[in-house]
C-alpha positions as CSV (number, residue, x, y, z in Angstrom):
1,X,0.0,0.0,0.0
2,X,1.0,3.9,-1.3
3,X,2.9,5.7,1.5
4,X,1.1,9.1,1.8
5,X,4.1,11.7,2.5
6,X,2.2,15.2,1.7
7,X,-1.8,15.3,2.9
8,X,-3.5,18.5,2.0
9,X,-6.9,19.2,3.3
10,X,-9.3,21.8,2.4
11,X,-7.3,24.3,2.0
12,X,-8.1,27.7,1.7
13,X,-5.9,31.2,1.3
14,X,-6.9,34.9,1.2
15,X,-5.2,38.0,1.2
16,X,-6.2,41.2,1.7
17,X,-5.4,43.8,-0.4
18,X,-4.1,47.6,0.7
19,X,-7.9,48.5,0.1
20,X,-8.9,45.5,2.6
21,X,-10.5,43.7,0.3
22,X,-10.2,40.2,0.5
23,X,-8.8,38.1,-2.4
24,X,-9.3,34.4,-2.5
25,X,-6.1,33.1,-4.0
26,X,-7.0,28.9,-2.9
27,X,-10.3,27.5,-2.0
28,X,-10.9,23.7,-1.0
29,X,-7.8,22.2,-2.0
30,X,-7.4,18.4,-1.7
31,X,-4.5,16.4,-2.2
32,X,-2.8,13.1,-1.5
33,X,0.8,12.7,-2.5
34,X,2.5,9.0,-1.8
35,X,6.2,8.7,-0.9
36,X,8.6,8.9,-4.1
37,X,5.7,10.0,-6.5
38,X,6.7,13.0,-8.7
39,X,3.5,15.2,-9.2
40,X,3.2,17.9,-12.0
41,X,0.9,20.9,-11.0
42,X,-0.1,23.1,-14.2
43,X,-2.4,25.7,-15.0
44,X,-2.2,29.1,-16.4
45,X,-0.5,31.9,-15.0
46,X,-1.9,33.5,-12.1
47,X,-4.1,30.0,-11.2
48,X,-2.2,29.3,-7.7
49,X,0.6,27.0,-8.5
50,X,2.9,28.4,-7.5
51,X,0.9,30.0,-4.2
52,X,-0.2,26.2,-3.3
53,X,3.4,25.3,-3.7
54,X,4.8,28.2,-1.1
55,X,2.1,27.0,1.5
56,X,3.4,23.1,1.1
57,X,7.0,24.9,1.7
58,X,6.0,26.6,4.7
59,X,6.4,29.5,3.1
60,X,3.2,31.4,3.4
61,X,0.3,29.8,5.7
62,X,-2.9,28.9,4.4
63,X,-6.5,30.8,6.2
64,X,-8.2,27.4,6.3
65,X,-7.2,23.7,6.2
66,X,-3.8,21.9,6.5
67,X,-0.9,20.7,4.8
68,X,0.9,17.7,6.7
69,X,4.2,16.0,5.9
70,X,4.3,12.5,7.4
71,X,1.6,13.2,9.6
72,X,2.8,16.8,11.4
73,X,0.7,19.9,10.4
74,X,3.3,22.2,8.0
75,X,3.8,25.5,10.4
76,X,6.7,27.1,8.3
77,X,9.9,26.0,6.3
78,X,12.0,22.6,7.3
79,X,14.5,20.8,6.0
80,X,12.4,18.0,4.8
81,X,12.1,19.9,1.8
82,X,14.1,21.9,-0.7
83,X,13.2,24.2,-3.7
84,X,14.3,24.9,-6.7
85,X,12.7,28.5,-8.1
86,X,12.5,30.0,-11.4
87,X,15.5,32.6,-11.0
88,X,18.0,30.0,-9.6
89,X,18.3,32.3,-6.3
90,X,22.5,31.6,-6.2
91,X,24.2,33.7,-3.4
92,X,26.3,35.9,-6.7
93,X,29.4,36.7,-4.6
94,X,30.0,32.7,-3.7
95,X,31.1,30.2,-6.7
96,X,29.3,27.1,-7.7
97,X,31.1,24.9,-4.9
98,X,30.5,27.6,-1.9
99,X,26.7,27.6,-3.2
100,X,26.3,23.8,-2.4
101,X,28.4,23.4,0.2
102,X,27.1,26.4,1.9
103,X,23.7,25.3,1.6
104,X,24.5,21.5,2.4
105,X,26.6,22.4,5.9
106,X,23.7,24.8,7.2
107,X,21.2,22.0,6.4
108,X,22.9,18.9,8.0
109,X,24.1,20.8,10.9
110,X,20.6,21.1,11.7
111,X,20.5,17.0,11.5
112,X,23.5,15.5,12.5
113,X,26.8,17.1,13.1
114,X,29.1,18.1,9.5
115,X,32.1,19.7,8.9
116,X,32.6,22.0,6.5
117,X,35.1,19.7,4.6
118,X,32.5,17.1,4.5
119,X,30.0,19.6,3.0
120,X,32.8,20.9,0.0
121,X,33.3,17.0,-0.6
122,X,29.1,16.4,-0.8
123,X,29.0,19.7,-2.9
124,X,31.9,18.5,-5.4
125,X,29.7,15.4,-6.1
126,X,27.1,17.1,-6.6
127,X,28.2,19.3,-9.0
128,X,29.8,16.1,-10.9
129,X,26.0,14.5,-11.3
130,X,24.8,17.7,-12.7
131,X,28.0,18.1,-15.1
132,X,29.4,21.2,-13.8
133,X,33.0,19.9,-13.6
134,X,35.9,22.5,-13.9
135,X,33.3,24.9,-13.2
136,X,33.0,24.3,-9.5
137,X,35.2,28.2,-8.7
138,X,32.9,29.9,-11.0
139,X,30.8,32.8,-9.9
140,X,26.7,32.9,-10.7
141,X,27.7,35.7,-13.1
142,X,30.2,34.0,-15.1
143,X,27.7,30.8,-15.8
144,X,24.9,30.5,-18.5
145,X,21.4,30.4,-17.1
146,X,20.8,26.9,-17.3
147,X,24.4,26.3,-15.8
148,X,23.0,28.4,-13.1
149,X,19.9,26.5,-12.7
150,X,22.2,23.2,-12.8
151,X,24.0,24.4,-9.3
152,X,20.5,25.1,-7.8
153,X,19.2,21.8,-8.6
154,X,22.9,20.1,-7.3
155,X,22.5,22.6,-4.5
156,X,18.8,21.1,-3.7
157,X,19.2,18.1,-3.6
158,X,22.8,17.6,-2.3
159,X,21.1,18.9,1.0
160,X,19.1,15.1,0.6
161,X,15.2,16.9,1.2
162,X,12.7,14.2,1.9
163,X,10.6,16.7,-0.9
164,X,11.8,18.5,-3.3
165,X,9.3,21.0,-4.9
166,X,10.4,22.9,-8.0
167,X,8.9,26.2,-8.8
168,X,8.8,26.5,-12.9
169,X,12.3,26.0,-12.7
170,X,12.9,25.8,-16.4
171,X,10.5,28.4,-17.2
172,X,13.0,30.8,-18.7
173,X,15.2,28.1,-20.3
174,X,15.4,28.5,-23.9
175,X,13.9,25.1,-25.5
176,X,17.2,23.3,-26.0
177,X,18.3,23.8,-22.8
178,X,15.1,22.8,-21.2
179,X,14.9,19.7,-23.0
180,X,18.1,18.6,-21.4
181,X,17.4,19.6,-17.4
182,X,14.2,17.5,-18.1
183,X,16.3,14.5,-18.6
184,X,19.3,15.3,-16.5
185,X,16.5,15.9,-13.5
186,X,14.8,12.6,-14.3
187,X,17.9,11.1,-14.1
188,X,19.1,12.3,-11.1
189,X,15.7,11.5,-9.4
190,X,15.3,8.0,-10.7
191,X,19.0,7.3,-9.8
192,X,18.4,8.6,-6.1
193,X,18.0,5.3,-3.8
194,X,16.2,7.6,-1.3
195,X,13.3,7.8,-3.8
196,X,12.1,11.7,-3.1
197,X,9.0,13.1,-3.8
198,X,8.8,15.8,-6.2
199,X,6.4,18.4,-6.6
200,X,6.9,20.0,-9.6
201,X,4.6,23.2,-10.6
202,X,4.9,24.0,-14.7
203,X,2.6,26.3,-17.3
204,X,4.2,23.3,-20.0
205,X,1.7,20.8,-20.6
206,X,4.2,18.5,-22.6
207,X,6.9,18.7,-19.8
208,X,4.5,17.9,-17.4
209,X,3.5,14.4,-19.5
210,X,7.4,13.7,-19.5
211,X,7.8,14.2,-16.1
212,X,5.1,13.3,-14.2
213,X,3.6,10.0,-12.2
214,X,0.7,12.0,-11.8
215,X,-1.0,15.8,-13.1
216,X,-2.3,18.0,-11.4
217,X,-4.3,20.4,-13.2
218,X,-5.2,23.5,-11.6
219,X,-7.8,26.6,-12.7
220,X,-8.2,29.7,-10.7
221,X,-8.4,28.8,-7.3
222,X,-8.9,25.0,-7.3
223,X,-7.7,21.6,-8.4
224,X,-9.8,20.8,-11.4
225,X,-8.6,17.2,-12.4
226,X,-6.0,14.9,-11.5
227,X,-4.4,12.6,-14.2
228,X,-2.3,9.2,-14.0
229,X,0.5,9.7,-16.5
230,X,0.7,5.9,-17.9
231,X,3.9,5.6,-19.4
232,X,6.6,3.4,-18.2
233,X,9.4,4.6,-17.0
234,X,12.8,5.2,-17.6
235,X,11.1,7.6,-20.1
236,X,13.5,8.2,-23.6
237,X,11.9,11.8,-24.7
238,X,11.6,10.7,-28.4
239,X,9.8,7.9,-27.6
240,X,7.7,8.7,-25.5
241,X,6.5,12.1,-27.5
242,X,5.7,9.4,-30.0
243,X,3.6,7.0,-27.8
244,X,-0.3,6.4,-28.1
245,X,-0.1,7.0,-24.2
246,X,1.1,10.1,-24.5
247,X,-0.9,11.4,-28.0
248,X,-4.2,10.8,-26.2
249,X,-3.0,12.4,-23.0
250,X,-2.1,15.3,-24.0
251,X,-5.4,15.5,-26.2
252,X,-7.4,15.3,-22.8
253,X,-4.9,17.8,-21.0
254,X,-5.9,20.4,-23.7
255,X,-9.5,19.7,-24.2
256,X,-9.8,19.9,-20.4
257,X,-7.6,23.0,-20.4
258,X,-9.0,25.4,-23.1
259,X,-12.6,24.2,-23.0
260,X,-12.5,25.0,-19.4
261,X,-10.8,28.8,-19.2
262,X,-13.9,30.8,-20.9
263,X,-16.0,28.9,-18.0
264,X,-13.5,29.9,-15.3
265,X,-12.9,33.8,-16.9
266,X,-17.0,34.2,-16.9
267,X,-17.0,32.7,-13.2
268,X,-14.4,35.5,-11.9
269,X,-14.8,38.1,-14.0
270,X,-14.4,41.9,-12.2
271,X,-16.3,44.6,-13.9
272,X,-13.8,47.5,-14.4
């Protein structure tokens, strides 16, 4: 039997804005993810993704319901879980190496006691599995954005999160690039004897089918539908962009997707 790891239960978040009016960003959110799974979140901008994702981090606390991790209600950030964001978030005045290790030492002191030359020697593997060799002095500045993105990935999950939760983290990749921190993440995750759970929030319906055990499909607000993702892994991209599995998938991701929006815009529209 499944291993539930992340249990969300009607969840709800609202802000309010400088005029006091409330904004309901979540309502009645639902969701059961199992130990090792590696769920895709999508929907269009502005849907709360990436706001359902900050309240699994700890990072912003939800008005109503819970999010539990193994059973203990979520009441702020922990190191049972890492991110990955958008912008790569790299301290620029530390190279590649003081990045991880930095990040790895504060992490596992926390756990068990590290020295910092144990950290540098974690970091240096790290950045081995995510091809970064000879680059390991570089500063952020100095690296290409997807090398950047490579050392916040290494950095993430050197620090061995039980969860790792990725915010778009590709998003401003250019396709090429993109294509091959899909399979280099894959990799690492499927290669990871700890099995993680990933939660993985994307606008990209295709990367989600590549990725994904599961889909979560998200309009304003709410989860609309939840997908299995039926295609075996290890997952080759060319095959599996050529795959009945995932022609008819994607088909029911987009008819689910646009037929839906002008439903949704009519629901919440503001007259202006």
């Amino acid at each position: 039997m499944a291993e539930p790891v992340i249990e969300i239960k009607d969840l709800g978040l609202t802000y309010g804005t400088e005029e006091n009016t409330p904004y309901e960003a979540l309502k009645g959110i639902n969701l059961t993810i199992d130990k090792g799974e590696f769920i895709c979140i999508v929907g269009s901008s502005g849907c709360g993704k990436s706001t359902l994702l900050s309240v699994i981090e700890g990072l912003q606390s939800a008005t109503r319901g819970t999010v539990s991790i193994n059973g203990k209600k979520v009441t702020g950030p922990g190191v049972d879980r890492a991110v990955v964001f958008q912008n790569y978030s790299l301290f620029p005045w530390m190279s590649a190496l003081q990045n991880v290790a930095f990040a790895v030492y504060e992490t596992n002191k926390q756990r068990e006691k590290i020295t910092k030359k144990d950290s540098v020697v974690i970091a240096k593997d790290f950045l081995k599995k995510v091809e970064l060799c000879g680059f390991e002095d570089s500063l952020p500045g100095a690296l290409s954005g997807g090398m950047q993105q490579r050392v916040a990935i290494a950095r993430a999950m050197a620090c061995n999160p039980e969860i790792l939760l990725l915010d778009e983290p590709f998003g401003a990749l250019d396709a090429k690039i993109r294509g091959n921190l899909q399979d280099l993440l894959l990799k690492l995750w499927l290669g990871d004897e700890s099995k993680k759970t990933v939660v993985f929030v994307t606008h990209d319906l295709n990367e989600a089918e590549l990725l994904a055990d599961r889909i979560v499909l998200m309009m304003p607000k709410h989860i609309h539908s939840i997908l299995d993702v039926n295609i075996p892994r290890p997952r080759v991209r060319d095959d599996v962009m050529e795959s009945k599995e995932y022609k008819a998938l994607n088909q029911k991701l987009k008819k689910l997707f646009y037929d839906d929006i002008p439903a949704f815009i009519n629901e919440d529209e503001v007259n202006i």
